[in-house]
N, C-alpha and C positions, 0 to 999 in steps of 0.2 A: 458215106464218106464225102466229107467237103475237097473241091481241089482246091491245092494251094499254089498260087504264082510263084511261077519259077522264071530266074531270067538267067543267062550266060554272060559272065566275064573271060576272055580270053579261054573261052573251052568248057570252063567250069560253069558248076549247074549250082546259082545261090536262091534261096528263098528270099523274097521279097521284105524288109526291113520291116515295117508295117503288119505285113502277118503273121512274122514273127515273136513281135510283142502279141499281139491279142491270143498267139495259142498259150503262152506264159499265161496270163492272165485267164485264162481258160481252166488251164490246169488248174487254180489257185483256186477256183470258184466250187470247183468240183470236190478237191478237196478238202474245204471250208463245209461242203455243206456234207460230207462225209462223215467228220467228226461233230457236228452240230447232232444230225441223226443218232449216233453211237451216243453222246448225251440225254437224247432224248429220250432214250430206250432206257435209261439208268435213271429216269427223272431228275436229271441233271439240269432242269429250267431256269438258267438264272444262280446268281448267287453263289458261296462258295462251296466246296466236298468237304464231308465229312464219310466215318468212316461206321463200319458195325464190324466188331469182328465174334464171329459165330465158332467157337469149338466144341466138345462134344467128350464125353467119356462115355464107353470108347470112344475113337478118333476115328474117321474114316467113315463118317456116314452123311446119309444125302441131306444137302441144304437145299432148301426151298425159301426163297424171299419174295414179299408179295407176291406166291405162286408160280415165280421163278427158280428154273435150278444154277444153284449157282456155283456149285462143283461137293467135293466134301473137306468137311470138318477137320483140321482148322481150314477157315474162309476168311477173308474179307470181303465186305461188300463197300460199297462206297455210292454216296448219295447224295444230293443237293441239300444242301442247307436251308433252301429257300422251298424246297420240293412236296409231295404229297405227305405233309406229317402222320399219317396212320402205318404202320406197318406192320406182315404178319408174319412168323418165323416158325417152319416145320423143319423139322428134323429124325429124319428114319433110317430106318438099319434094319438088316434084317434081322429077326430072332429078338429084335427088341422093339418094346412099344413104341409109336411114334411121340415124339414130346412136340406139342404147340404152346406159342406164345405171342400177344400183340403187344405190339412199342407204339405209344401215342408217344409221339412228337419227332424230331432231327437232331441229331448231333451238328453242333456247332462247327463254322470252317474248321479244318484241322483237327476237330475232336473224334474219338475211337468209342464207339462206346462197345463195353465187353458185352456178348451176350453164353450162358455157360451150360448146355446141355446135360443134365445127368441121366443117360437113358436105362427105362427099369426090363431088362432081360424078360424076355415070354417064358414059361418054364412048362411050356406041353399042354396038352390039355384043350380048351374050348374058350367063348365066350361066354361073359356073365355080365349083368349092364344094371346101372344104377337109374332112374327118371327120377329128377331132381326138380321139384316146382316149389315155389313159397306164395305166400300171402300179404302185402301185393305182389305180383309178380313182375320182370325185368328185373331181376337182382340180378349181382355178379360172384358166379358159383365160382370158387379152386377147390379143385379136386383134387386131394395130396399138395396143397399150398400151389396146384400148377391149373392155369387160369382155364374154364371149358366154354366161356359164355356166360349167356344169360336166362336165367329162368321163363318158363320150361324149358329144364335141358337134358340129353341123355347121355352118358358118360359110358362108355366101352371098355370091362376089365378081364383078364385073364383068369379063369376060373383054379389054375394051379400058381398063378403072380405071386407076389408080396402078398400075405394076409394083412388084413387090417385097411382102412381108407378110415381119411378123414374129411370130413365135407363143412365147409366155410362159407357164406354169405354174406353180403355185404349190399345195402340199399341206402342212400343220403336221405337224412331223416327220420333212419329206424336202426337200433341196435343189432351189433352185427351175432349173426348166429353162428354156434359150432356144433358140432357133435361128428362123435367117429363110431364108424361102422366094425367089428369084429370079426376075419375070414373073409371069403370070398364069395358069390354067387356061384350056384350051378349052373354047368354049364345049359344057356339057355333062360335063365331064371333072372326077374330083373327085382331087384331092391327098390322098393319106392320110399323115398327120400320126399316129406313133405315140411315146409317151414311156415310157422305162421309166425311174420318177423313183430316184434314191439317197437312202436314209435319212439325216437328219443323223448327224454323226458325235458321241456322248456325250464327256465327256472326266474325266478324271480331276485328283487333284492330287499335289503331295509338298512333305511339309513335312518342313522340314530343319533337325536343332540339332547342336549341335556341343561340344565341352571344351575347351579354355572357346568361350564366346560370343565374337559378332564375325568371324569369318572368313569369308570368300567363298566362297559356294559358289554355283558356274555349273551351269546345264544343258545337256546337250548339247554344250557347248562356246559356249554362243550365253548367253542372258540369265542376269544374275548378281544376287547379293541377298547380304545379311548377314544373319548365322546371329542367331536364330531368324527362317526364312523359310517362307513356300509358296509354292510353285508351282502357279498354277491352270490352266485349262484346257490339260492333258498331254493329249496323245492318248493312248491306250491301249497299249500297247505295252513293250518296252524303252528304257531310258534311263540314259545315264551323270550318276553325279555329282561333280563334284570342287571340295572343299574343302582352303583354303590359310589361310596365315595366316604374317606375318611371324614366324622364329624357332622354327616350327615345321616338319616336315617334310609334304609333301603327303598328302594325302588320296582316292581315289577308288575307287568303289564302282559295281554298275551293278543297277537294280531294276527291276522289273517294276510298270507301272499298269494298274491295270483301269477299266472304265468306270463313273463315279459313286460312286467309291472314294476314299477318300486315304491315302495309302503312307507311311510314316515312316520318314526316314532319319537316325539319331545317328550322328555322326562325332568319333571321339577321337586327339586332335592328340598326335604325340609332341613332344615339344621335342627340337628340335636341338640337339647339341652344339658349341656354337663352336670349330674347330681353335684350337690354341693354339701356343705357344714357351716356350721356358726361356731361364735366363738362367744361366752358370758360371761364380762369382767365385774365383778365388785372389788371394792378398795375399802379398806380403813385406814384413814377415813376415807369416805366417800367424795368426790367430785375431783377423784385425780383424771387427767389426762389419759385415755388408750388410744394408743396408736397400734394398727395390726402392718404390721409388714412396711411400715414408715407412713399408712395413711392416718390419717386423723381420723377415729369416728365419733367423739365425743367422751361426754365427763362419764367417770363409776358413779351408782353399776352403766353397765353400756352392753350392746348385743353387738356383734360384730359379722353379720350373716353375708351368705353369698360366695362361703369359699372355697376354695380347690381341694381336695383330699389332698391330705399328703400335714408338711410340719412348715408351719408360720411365725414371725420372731414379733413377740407381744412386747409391748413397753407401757409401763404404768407409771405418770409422771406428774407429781404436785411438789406446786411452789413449798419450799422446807424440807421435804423429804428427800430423801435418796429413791433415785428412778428404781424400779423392779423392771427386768426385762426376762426372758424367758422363750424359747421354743414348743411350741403347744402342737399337737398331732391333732389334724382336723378327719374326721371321717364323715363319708356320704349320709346325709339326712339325718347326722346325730349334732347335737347343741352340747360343746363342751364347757364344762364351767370353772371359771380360777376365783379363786377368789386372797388375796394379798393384803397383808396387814403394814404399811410403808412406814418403816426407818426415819426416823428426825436425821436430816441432816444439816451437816453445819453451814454456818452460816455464810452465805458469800461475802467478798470482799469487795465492795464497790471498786470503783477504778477510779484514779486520781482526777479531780475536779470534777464528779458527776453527782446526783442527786439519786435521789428511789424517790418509787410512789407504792404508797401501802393501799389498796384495794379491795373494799368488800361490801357484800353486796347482801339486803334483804330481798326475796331469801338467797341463803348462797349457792354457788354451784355453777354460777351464769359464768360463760364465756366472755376471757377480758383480749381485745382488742387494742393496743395502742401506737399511735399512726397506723392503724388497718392492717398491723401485723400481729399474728395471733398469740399471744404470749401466757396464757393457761388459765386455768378457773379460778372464780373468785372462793374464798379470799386469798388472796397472796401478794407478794412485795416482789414489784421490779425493781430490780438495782441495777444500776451504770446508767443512768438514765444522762442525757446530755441536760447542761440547765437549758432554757427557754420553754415556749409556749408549744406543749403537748395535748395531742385529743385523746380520751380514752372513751370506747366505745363498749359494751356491756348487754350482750343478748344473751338470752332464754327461751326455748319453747314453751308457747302459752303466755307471755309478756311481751310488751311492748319494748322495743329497743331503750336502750338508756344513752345517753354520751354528755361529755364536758369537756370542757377546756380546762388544762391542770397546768401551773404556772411550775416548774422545778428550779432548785435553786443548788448552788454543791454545797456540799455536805448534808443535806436536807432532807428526811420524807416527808412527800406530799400524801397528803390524806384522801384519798376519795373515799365516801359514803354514799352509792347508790340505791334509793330503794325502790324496785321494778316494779311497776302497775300493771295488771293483767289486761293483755290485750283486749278493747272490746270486743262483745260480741255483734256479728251482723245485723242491725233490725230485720224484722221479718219484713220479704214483700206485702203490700197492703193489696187488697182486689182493684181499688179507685172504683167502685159501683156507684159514687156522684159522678166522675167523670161519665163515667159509660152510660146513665142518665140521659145525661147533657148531652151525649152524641146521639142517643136516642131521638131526642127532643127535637135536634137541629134537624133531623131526618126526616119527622114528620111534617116541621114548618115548612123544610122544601120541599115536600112535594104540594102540599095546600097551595103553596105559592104557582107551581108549575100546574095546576090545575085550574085556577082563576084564568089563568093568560090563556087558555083554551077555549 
């Protein structure tokens, strides 16, 4: 015991002003590091409390926190925030099993986290125990989904308990295993529980483009995407691929994945060819005009090939006649034939101050041309012709072009008489074997030459 200075005023006994602050501040130090300890004891280090709250069915049994008691069920406990994140939770009663549990981590300032007890009644009887190991070993067993460790472990049951246990496994890396046991062990008698876990299976992918883009392409025959695709988690192995595409012919390929790989597969589409029909005009007379579907293909007869199944509108048109027109059904790879005998029609009515030009041609048939617009096969008469200075131009297959200048005048036809000369034939290459002589020749002088200068 310190003494403390004491002085007298008028009789009275005062303690000294000075040490009476410092025993204040005494007391304050004491009790600061009072409560810092009781913290400490809670691993309260720092940071803010959170909470755990422990109950139990029944209620009323002994709590155990990191191998502390901490009264019974319901409890709270209350923890640092910032404090030893592992924690382990026992919970006993008599006449019933004990239940154990570990909590990795803290509940946040202010946060409760529930923890829920179901304890399973002893019901007489003796022990019976299960030795629980796998392949690798360090797995994490739950016995009845309630956590015992890690392999090799041995689990502790009541031989009159709950029949039945189911035993879980779990290893990062390897598929988790299950299987449950039926009844109980004798008392005394241990179940041996062995697991040999399987590794997860890696997987691979395949990405898939195509020419062009946009076609389906399936795997397996099972799940399908549009090019540019991947495929992800393939299993390792073999596998088919097949890309399609309207218009194009199929596609399919079979490749090989490895595990945490991705395989590339380009696939180039050929286009299909669309079967086609032809269409075979003759005309009487001959050398009218067919047009299939508004194109021009030439004078009757005429073949009209190259086209779409299905029905096409045929037009058969010479100068005097009345046109023939017609719907004609084409089918794949068959050559349909018409053949039309054309109507004299009447006669046009020129148009006020214009001329005609009457055209025809040895032999006839040829294609008439006038100002470079195609006006029908010869022979035949254009009417409404404007007067002045017109060309008319006059081809054939197999002939040399024909053309003039035709002078029109109104009310007038002009006369062309064409008669077409057959286009030459090519001369034939010659060898030139004088040429090739003479280079011979010069070749031998040079070198004569380049041998004297030596």
């Amino acid at each position: 015991m310190v003494a403390m200075p004491l002085y007298s005023i008028h009789g009275t006994i005062h303690m000294h002003p000075v040490t009476y602050r410092g025993m204040i501040l005494a007391l304050l130090l004491v009790s600061c590091a009072l409560v810092f300890s009781a913290a400490a004891e809670d691993g309260m280090i720092g940071g803010g409390t959170g909470y755990f709250e422990i109950s139990s069915t029944p209620s009323g049994a002994s709590v155990y926190f990191d191998g502390s008691y901490r009264g019974t069920s319901p409890v709270t406990v209350a923890v640092s925030s910032t404090g030893s994140p592992y924690h382990t939770i026992r919970v006993t009663k008599s006449g019933y099993e004990d239940y154990e549990q570990s909590y990795d981590g803290n509940p946040f300032e202010g946060e409760t986290v529930h923890i829920y007890a179901t304890l399973t009644p002893l019901i007489g009887g003796g022990k019976g125990y299960y030795s629980i190991t796998s392949s690798p070993s360090g797995a994490s067993v739950y016995f009845d989904d309630s956590y015992k460790g890690t392999t090799p472990v041995t689990v502790e049951v009541s031989t009159t308990g709950t029949p039945g246990h189911s035993v879980r496994l779990t290893l990062s890396g390897y598929q988790e295993w299950t299987n449950y046991y039926a009844g109980n062990p004798a008392e005394g008698q241990t179940v041996y529980v062995s697991a040999s876990l399987t590794p997860v299976q890696s997987y691979g992918s395949i990405t898939v483009t195509s020419s062009p883009s946009g076609a389906t392409a399936v795997l397996d025959g099972a799940s399908s995407q549009l090019t540019p695709c991947t495929f992800n988690n393939v299993v390792p192995g073999s596998h088919t691929i097949q890309v399609t595409r309207s218009g194009y012919a199929p596609w399919s390929t079979t490749t090989s994945v490895s595990a945490g790989r991705n395989t590339q597969v380009y696939a180039s589409l050929s286009p299909v060819q669309p079967a086609t029909g032809s269409i075979y005009v003759t005309s009487v007379p001959s050398g009218a005009s067919v047009y299939v579907d508004g194109t021009y293909y030439g004078p009757s007869p005429q073949l009209a090939s190259g086209l779409s199944p299905g029905y096409h509108q045929v037009r058969i048109s010479l100068s005097g006649f009345q046109d023939w027109t017609g719907s004609v059904n084409v089918q794949s790879d068959v050559t349909t034939r018409i053949s039309q005998t054309l109507s004299v029609g009447p006669t046009p009515t020129p148009l006020p101050g214009t001329g005609s030009i009457a055209v025809h041609s040895t032999p006839a048939g040829a294609e008439v041309y006038l100002d470079n617009a195609y006006v029908g096969i010869s022979p035949l008469t254009v009417p409404s012709v404007s007067p002045g200075s017109h060309v008319v131009l006059l081809t054939m297959p197999g002939y040399a072009n024909w053309q003039a200048t035709v002078q029109v005048q109104r009310d007038v036809i002009a006369s062309v008489d064409a008669t077409l000369s057959p286009a030459p034939t090519p001369a034939p290459t010659k060898t030139g074997l004088p040429a090739a002589l003479a280079v011979l020749g010069i070749g031998i002088l040079a070198v004569a030459y380049l041998a004297r200068r030596r």
